[in-house]
C-alpha positions as CSV (number, residue, x, y, z in Angstrom):
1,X,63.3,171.3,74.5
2,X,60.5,170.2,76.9
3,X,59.3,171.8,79.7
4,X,56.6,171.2,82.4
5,X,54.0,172.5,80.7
6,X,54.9,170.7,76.9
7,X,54.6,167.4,78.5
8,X,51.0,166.4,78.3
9,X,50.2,163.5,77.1
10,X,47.0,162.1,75.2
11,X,44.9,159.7,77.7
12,X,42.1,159.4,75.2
13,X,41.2,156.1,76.3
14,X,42.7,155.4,79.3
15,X,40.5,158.9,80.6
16,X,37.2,157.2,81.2
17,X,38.3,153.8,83.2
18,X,40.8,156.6,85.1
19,X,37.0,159.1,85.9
20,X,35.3,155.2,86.8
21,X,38.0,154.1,89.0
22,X,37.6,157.5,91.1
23,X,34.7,157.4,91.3
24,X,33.9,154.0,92.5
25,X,37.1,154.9,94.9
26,X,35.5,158.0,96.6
27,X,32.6,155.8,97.1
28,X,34.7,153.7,99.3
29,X,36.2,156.5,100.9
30,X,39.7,156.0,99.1
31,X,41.8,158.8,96.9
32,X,43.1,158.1,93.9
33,X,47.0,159.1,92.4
34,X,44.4,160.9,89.4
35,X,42.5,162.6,91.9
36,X,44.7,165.7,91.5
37,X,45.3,165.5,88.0
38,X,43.7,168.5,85.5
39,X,42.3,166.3,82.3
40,X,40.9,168.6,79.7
41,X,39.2,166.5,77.3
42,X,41.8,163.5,77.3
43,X,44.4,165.9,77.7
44,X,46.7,166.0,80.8
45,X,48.1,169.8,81.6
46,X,50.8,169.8,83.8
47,X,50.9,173.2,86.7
48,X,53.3,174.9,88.1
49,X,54.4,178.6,89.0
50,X,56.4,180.3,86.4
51,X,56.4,183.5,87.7
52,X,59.8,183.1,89.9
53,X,61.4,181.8,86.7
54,X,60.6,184.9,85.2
55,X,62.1,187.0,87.3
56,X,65.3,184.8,87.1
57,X,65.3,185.0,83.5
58,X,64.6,188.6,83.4
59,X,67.6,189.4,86.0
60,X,69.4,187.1,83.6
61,X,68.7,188.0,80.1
62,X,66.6,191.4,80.3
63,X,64.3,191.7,77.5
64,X,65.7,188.3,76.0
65,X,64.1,186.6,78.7
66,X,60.9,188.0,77.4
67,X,61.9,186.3,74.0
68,X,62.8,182.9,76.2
69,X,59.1,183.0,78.0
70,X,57.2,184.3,74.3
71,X,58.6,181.1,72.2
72,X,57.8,178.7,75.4
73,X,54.7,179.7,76.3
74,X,53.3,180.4,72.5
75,X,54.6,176.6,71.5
76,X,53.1,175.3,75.1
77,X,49.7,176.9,73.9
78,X,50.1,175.5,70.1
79,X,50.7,172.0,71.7
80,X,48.0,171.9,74.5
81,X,45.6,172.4,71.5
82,X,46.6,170.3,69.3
83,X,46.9,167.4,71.7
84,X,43.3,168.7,72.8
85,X,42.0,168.5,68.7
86,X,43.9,164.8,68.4
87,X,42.4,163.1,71.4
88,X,38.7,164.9,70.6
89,X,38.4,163.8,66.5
90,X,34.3,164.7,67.4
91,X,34.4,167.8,69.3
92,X,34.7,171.5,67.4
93,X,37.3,173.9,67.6
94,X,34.7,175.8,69.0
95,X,34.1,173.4,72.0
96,X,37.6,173.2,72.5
97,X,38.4,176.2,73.3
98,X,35.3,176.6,75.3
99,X,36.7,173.6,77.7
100,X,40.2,175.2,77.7
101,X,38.6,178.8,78.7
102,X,36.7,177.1,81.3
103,X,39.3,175.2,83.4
104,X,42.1,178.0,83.5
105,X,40.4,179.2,87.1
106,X,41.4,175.9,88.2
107,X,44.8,176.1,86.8
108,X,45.4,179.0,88.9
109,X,45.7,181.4,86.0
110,X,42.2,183.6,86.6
111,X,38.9,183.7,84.9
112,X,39.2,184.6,81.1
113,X,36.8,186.4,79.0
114,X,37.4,186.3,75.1
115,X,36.0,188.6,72.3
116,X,36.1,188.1,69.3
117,X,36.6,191.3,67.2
118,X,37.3,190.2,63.6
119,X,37.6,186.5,62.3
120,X,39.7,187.7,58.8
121,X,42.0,188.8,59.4
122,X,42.1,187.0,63.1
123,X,41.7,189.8,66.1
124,X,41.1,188.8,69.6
125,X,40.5,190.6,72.9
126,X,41.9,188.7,75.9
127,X,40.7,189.6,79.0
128,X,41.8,187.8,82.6
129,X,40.1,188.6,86.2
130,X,42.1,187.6,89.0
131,X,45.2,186.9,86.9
132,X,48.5,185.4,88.5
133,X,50.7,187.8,86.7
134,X,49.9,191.8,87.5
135,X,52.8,193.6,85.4
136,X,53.1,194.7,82.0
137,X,56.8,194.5,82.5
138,X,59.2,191.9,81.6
139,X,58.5,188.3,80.8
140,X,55.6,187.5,82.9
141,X,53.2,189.7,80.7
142,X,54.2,186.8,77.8
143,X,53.0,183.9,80.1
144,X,49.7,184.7,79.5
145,X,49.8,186.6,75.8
146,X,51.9,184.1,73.9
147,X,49.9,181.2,75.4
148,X,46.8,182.8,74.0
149,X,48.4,183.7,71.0
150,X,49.4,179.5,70.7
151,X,46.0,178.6,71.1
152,X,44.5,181.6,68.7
153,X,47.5,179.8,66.0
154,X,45.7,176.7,65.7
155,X,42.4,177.8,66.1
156,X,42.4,180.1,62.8
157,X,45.8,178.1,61.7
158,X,48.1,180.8,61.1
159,X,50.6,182.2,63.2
160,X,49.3,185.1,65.9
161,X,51.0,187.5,68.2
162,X,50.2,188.9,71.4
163,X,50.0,192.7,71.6
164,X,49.1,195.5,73.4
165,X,49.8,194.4,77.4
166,X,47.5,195.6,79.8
167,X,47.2,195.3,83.7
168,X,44.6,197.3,85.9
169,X,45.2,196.9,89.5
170,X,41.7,198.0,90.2
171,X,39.6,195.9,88.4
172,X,43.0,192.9,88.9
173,X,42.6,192.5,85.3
174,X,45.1,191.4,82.6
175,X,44.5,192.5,79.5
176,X,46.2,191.4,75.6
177,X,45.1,191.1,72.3
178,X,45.9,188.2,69.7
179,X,46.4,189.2,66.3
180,X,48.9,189.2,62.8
């Protein structure tokens, strides 16, 4: 099944005459159709709001719509990086997921902050300021977790959870951790 945010599609080469064309078009004043576009190292990510779809699915399915939104978003966050590793043979994991951290205020879904806390077995803190979803409760808290926990999969390649929800209203900080 693909959704909205599983269809992104490798513009490896096609990124750099796309980055030329716009710029020689705001030069003359003109916008581009890529203008809008989100292109993380040849890698398109498509946004939208999943948060009302949430609630739909929770109304719907109670907690299965938190297994519904778990299995979507931790496949969305295994495919975005490894679409990101195919189109970027040169680049390190490392870099990677440094490019990925750094455009997610962009894509609307707050600033995050990773910490490492072991590397074997795999243990990661997440940490996200100004985060679109502000509940522990149902589905929603998985949008963020099991997208983490997709990405976390490939980077140590082997299969991570997302664990221990957290949301302080105070601070409007989402908190998770990625482990086994």
């Amino acid at each position: 099944m693909e959704t909205e945010t599983n269809m992104i599609e490798c513009k490896q080469s096609e990124t750099k005459m796309e980055s030329e064309a716009q710029t020689k078009a705001k030069k003359n004043g003109k916008a581009t159709s890529q203008e809008n576009n989100e292109i993380i190292f040849g890698v398109r990510a498509l946004m939208t709001s999943p948060l009302p779809a949430c609630e739909k699915l929770d109304k719907m399915f109670g907690s299965g719509g938190e297994a519904i939104v778990h299995h979507m978003y931790l496949e969305s966050g295994q495919n975005l990086f490894d679409n990101m590793i195919k189109c970027n043979p040169g680049k390190s994991l490392e870099e990677l997921l440094k490019a990925l951290i750094e455009v997610q205020p962009r894509r609307g879904w707050g600033v995050v902050l990773i910490e490492f806390i072991h590397r074997n077995p795999p243990k990661v803190n997440i940490a996200v300021k100004d985060p679109p979803v502000k509940t522990v409760k149902g589905s929603q808290k998985y949008l963020i977790g099991s997208f983490w926990a997709g990405v976390f999969s490939r980077f140590f390649n082997r299969q991570l959870a997302c664990k221990n929800f957290g949301y302080d209203a105070e601070k409007d900080e989402f908190t998770c951790t990625i482990t086994t």
